[in-house]
C-alpha positions in Angstrom: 32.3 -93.1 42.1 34.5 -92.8 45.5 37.2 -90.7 46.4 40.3 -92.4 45.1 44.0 -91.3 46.2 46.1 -91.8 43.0 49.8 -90.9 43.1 51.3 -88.7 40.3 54.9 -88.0 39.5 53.9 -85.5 36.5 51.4 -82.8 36.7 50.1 -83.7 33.3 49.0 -87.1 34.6 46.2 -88.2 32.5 43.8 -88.6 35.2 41.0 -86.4 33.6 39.2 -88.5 31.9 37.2 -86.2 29.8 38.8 -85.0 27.1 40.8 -82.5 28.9 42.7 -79.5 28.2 46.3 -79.4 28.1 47.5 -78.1 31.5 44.1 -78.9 33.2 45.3 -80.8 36.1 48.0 -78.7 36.9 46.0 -75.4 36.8 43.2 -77.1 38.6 45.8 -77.9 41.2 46.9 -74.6 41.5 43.7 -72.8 41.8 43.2 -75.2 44.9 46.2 -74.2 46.6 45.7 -70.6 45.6 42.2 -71.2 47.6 43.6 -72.2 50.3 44.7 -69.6 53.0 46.9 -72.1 54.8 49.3 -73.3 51.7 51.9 -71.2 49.9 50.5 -69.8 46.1 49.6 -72.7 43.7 53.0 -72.1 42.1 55.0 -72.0 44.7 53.3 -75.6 46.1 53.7 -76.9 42.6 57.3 -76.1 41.7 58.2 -77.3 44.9 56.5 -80.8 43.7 57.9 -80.7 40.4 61.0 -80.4 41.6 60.5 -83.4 43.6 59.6 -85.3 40.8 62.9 -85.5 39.7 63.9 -87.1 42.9 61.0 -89.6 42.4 58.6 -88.0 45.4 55.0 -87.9 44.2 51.9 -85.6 45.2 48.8 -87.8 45.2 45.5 -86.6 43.9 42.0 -87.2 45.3 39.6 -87.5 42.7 35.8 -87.6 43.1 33.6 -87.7 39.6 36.5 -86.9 37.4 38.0 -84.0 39.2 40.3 -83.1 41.5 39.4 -82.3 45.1 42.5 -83.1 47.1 46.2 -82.9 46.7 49.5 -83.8 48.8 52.3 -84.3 48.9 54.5 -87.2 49.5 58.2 -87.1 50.0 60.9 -89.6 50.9 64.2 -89.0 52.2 65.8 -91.8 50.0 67.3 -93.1 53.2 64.5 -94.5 55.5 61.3 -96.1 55.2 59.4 -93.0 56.5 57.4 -90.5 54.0 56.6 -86.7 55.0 53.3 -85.6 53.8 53.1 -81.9 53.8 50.3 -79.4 51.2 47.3 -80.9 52.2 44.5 -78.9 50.1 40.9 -80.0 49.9 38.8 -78.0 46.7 37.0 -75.3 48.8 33.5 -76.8 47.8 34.4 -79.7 50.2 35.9 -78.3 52.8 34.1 -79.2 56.2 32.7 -82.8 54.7 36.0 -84.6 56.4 37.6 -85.4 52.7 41.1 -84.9 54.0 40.7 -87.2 56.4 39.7 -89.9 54.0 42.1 -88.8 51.8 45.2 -89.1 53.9 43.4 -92.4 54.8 43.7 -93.3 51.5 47.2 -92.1 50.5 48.3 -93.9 54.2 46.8 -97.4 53.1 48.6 -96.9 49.6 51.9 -96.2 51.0 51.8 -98.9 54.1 51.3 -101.3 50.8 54.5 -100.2 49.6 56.3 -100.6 52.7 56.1 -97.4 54.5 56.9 -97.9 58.5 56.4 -94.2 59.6 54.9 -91.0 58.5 56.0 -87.5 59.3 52.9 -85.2 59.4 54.6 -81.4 58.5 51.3 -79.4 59.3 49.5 -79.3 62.5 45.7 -80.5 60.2 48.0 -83.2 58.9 49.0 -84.2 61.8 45.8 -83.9 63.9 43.7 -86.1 61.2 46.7 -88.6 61.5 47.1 -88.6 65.5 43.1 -89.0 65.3 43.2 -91.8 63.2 46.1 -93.6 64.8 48.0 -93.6 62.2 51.2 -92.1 62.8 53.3 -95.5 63.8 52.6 -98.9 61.7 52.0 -101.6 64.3 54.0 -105.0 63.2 51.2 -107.7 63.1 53.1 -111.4 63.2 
């Protein structure tokens, strides 16, 4: 199965297809952000995106084989057409195998289909995978 970037707006999300305990996505979210030493604490990352919830932002999830190996975070001003994408964790098993590129791939292809014009990268990794990739500024195609 590929990696597939699915947006959530609820950290119970049924994406676990197994039968899955309750809390499982969210505490396997947070143990990758707790791994990784260049995100805030697992909690702090994910009552920041719970609390965007509620203002309808969503933190997409890259899952490989049933599990989750990638996570960020997608928020909208309410007022533009341009997202900021800011926590980018990668499950420490597949770090160095260029998953966050693809992922943010991913998660930039979903959005564009949307309607998204412009991305803000808030991290310097974010933002050298996107400048890499060319895909900091949608080109209009007529």
């Amino acid at each position: 199965m590929p990696l597939e970037a699915i947006a959530i707006n609820d950290l119970n999300a049924p994406l676990i297809k197994k039968p899955a305990r309750e809390n499982e996505l969210a505490e396997r979210l947070e143990a990758m952000y707790d791994a990784d030493d260049d995100q805030p604490t697992g909690s702090e990352v994910l009552k920041i995106i719970e609390q965007g919830f509620g203002r309808g932002q969503y933190l997409y999830v890259g899952m490989f084989n049933d599990k989750p190996i990638a996570a960020i975070g997608c928020f909208d001003d309410g007022q533009t057409d341009t997202k900021r994408l800011q926590y980018l964790t990668v499950h420490p098993q597949n770090k160095g195998r260029a998953i966050d590129a693809k992922f943010i791939k991913l998660v930039y292809d979903a959005e564009v289909k949307k309607g998204v014009r412009q991305f803000v990268p808030v991290d310097k990794d974010i933002h050298q995978i996107m400048s890499e990739y060319e895909l900091l500024r949608v080109k209009d195609t007529f």
